[in-house]
C-alpha positions in Angstrom: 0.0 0.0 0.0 1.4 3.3 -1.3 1.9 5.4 1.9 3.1 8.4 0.3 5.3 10.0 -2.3 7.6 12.5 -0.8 9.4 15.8 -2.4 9.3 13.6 -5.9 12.1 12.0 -4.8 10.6 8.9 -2.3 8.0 6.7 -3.0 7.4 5.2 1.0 4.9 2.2 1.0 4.0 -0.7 3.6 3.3 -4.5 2.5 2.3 -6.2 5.6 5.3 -6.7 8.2 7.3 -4.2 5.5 7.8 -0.5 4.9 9.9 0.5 2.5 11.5 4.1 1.2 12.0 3.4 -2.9 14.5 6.1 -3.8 12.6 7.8 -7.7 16.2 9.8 -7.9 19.6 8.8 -6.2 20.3 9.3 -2.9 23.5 9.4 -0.6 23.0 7.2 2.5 24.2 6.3 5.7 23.3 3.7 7.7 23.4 1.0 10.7 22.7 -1.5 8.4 25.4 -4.6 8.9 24.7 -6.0 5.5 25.0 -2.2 3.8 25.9 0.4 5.8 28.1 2.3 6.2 28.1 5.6 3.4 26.9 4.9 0.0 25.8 6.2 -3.3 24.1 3.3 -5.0 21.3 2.1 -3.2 17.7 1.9 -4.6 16.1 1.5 -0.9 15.8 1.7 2.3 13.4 -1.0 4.3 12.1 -1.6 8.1 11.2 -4.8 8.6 9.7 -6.7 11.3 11.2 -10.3 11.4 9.5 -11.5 15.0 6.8 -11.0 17.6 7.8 -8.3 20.4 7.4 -11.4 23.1 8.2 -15.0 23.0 8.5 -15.8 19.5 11.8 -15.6 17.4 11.3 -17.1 13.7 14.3 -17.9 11.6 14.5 -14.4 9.9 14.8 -12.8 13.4 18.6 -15.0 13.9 19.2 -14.5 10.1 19.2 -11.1 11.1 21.6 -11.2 13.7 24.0 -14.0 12.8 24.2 -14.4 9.1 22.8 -10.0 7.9 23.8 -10.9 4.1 21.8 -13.7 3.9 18.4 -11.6 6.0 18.5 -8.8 3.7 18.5 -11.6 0.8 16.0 -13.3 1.7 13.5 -10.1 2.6 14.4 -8.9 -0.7 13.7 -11.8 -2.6 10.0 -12.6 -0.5 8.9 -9.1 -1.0 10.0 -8.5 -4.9 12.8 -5.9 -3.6 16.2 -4.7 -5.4 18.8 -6.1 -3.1 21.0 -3.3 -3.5 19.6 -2.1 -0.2 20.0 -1.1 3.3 17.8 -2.8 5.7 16.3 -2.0 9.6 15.1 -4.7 11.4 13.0 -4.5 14.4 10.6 -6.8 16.5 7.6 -3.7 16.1 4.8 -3.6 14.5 4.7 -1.7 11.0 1.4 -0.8 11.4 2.4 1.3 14.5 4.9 3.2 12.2 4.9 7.2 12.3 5.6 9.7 9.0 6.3 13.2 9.8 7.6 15.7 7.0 8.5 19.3 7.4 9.4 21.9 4.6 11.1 25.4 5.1 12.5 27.8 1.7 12.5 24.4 -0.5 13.6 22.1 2.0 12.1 18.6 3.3 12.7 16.5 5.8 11.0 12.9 5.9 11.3 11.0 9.3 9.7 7.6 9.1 9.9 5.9 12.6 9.0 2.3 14.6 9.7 2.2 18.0 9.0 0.0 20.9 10.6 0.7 25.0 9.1 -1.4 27.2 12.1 -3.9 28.2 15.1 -3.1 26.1 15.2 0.6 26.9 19.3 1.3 27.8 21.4 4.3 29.1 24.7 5.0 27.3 27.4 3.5 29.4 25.0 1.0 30.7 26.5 -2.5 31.6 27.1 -4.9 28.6 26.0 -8.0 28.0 28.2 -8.9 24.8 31.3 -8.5 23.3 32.4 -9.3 19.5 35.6 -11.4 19.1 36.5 -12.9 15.5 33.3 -11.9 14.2 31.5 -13.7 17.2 29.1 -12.5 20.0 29.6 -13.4 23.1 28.0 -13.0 27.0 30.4 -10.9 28.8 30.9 -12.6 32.1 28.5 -11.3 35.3 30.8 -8.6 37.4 28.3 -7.4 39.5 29.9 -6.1 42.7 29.0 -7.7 45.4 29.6 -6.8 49.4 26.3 -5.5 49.8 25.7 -3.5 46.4 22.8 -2.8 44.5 22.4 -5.1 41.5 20.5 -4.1 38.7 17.4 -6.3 37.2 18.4 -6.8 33.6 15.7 -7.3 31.3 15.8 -10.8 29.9 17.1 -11.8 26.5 13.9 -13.0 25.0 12.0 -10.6 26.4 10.3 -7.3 24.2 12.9 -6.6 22.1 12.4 -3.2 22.3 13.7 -1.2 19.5 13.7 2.6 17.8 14.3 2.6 14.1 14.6 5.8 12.2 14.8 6.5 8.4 15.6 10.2 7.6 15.1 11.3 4.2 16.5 14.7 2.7 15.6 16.7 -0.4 18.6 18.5 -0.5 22.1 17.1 -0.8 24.7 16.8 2.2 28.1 16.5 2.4 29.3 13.2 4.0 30.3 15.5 7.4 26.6 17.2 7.0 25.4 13.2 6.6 26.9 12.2 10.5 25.8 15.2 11.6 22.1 14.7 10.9 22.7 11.3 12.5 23.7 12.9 15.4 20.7 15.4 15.3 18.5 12.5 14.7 19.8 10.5 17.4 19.4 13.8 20.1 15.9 14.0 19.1 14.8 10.5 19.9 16.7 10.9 23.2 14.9 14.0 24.1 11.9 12.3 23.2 13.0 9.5 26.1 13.6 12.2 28.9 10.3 14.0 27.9 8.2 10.8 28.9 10.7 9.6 31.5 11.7 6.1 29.9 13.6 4.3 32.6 16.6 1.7 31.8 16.1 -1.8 32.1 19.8 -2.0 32.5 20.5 0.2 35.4 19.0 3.3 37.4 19.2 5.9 34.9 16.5 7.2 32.9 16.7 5.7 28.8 18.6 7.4 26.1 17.6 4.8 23.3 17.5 1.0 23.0 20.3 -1.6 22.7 19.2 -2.3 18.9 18.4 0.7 17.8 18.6 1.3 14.3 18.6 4.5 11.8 19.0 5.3 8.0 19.4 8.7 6.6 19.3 9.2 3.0 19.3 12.9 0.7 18.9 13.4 -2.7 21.9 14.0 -4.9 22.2 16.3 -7.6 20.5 20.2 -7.7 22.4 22.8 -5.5 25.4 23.2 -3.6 25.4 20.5 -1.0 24.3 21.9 2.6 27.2 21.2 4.8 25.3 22.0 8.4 22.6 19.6 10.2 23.7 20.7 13.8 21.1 22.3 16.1 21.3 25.8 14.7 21.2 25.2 11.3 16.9 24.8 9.6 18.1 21.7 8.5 19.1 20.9 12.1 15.9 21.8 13.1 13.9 20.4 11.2 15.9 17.1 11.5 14.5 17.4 15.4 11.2 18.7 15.3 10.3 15.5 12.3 12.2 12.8 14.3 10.9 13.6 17.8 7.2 13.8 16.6 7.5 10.8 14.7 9.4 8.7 18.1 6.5 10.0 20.3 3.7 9.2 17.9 5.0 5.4 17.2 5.1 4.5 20.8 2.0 5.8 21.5 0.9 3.5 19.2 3.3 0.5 19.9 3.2 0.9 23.6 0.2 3.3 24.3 3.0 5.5 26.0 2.0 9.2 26.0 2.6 12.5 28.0 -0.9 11.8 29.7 0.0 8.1 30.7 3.1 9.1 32.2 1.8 11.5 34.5 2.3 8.3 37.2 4.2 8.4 40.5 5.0 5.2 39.4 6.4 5.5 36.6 9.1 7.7 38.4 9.8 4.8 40.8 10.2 2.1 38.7 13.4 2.3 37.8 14.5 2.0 42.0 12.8 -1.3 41.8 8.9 -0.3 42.3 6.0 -2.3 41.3 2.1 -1.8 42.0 2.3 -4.6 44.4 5.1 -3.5 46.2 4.8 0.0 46.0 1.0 -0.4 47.3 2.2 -2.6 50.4 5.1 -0.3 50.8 2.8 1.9 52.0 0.1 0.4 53.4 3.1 -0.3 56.1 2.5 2.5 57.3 -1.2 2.5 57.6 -4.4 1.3 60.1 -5.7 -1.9 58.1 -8.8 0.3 57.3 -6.7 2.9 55.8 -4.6 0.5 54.2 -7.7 -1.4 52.4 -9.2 2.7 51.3 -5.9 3.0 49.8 -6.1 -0.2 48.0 -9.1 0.4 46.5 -8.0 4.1 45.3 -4.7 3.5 44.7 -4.8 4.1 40.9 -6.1 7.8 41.6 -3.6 8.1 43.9 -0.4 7.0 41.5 -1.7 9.3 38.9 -2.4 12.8 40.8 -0.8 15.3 39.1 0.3 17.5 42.4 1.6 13.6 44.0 3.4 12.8 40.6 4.9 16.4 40.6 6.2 16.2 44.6 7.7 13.0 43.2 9.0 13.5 40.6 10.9 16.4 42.3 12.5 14.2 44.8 13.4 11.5 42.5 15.6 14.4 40.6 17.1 15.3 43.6 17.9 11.9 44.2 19.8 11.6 40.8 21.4 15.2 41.3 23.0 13.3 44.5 24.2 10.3 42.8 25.6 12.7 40.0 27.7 14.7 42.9 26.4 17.9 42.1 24.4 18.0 45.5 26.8 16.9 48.1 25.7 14.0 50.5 25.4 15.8 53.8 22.5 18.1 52.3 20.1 14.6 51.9 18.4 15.0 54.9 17.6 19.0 54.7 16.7 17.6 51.1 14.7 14.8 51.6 12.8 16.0 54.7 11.5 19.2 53.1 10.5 17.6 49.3 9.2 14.9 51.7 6.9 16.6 53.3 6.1 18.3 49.8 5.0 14.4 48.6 2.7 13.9 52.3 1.0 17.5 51.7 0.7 16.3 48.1 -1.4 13.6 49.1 -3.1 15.0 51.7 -4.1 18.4 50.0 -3.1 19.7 53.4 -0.7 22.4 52.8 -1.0 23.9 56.0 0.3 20.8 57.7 3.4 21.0 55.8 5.5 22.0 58.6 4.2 19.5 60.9 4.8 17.3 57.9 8.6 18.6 57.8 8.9 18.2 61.6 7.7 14.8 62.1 10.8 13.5 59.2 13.2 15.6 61.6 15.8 13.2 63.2 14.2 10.2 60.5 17.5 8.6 59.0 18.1 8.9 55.3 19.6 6.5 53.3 20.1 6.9 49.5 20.1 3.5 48.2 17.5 2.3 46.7 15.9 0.4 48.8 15.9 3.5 51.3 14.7 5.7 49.1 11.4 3.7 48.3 10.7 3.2 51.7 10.7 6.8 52.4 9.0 8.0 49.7 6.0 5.1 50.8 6.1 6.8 54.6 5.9 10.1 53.2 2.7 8.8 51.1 1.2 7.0 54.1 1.8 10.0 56.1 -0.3 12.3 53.9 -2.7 9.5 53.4 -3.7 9.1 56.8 -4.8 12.6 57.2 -6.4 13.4 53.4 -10.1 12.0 55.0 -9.7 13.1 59.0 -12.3 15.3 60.5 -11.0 19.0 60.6 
């Protein structure tokens, strides 16, 4: 099915677990593709394919893609009638959940055409590893976890969503190779703006995501016409352009792939998660703290309660904070100033009790702080209970 033709120069259609980008005039490219990549200036096509289901299922064209790429793209190519002279994407989402953004300015266009998926393969850049390439061989890199008492992160499981953000760019104008890397680079900001904006968490470590461990991207411009632009960076149109098409296109395929929007986000939650929070635990976390009757009214509000936007806020704040500690720019003797006054921010939160604030503030005086993880939740739930108790008493 014939998506769209863009600028005269792409012809971008899907055939069932295929998109592809059909160049109608040549096009310089640069790409991830293992079978392809690299710079070139003699492809027909770009394609994203999906060669398995996001959970439990990995078909042979899923390790074809991996182990043997050559023989993948080949065998795509040939199923789906396509010139082999290709670079290919390949990704466990759905094509259907795809996003197309264009933008123009003064005779420029910018294509982004973009699959995505988060859920369990979302990473941080300088994350732990779990491969290494020797002799053209993958292989697991041994567990060195420290131990002694330390934190260990929950790694998300091989064959678990293989969460994934593909990007093709496509450019009416043609770049210089330099201009090339440098929309890759723009490209790649936008998608990880995109990631802070809705607060993806690793699945990897405690950081918050700046992409996937498979993601994938393709950019592509049209040769030929005028002098080749040599500027994509940020404050070039081209730059912009590059952002504004790529970071509307990330967030509107996982919506779609993962239903994850600005509005489902807004979730106290979703800000904990990455400490090592779930509903269950997070709900008896603080129910701790709570008379059984209390504890059951919570229970069966406690979906209000994860989503208020003044709770989420007073949350969110102190989970920053948190992070501005670990990063050393607030020092470690400030934490319990810190965490006693955005504390009481989260229990007045809750309660809608401002004016109890500083009896909210007083009663985490002399309360020890500890910024581990597991600390850190269990604060956080006391603070919640606190307010909790109070939001229904008789004034």
């Amino acid at each position: 099915m014939l998506i769209k033709i863009f600028y005269e120069g792409i012809e971008v259609y899907r055939k069932g677990k295929i998109i592809v980008v059909k160049f109608l005039v040549p096009h310089r490219v640069i790409s991830t593709c293992r079978a392809n990549g690299g710079l070139r200036e003699d492809l027909d096509l770009i394609f994203n394919h999906q060669s398995c289901e996001p959970t439990g299922h990995t078909p042979k064209s899923h390790s074809l893609a991996v182990h043997e790429p050559d023989v993948y793209v080949q065998q795509i190519c040939r199923q789906n009638g396509l010139s082999e002279n290709c670079a290919s994407l390949g990704t466990a989402a759905n094509m259907n959940c795809a996003a197309f953004e264009s933008e123009t300015f003064h005779g420029l266009e910018v294509v982004a055409v973009c699959t995505g998926g988060v859920e369990s393969n979302a990473g941080r850049a300088g994350d732990p590893a779990s491969v290494y390439e020797e002799d053209g061989r993958f292989m697991s890199v041994p567990d060195t976890t420290p131990q002694n008492g330390k934190e260990k992160c929950v790694v998300a499981k091989a064959n678990e969503d293989n969460g994934t953000i593909n990007i093709i760019l496509c450019i009416n104008r043609e770049l210089t190779p330099g201009a090339m890397v440098r929309a890759v680079m723009t490209a790649t900001e936008a998608k990880t703006a995109v990631l802070q904006e809705l607060n993806v968490n690793s699945r990897y470590s405690y950081g918050l995501a700046t992409g996937t461990g498979t993601d994938q991207i393709a950019v592509a411009c049209a040769l030929g016409g005028n002098k080749p632009l040599t500027g994509a960076g940020k404050h070039t149109k081209l730059g912009e352009l590059i952002g504004v098409t790529v970071k509307r296109a990330v967030a509107g395929t996982l919506v779609l792939q993962n239903g994850m929007s600005s509005q489902s986000r807004c979730s106290t939650l979703v800000h904990l998660e990455r400490f090592g929070a779930d509903v269950k635990t997070m709900e008896a976390g603080i129910k701790k703290y709570l008379k059984a009757h209390t504890g059951e009214l919570l229970s069966k509000n406690f979906v209000s309660i994860d989503h208020d936007p003044v709770t989420v806020a007073a949350v969110a704040a102190l989970v920053h904070l948190k992070d501005k500690v670990g990063w050393r720019i607030l020092p470690d003797s400030c934490v319990p100033e810190i965490f006693g006054t955005y504390g009481a921010h989260i229990a007045a939160a809750v309660s809608g009790r401002y004016e109890r604030f500083i009896s909210y503030r007083n009663r985490l005086d002399g309360r020890r702080f500890g910024i581990n993880n597991k600390a850190f939740l269990d604060f956080v739930y006391y603070c919640m209970a606190m307010g909790f108790e109070e939001k229904w008493e008789t004034v």
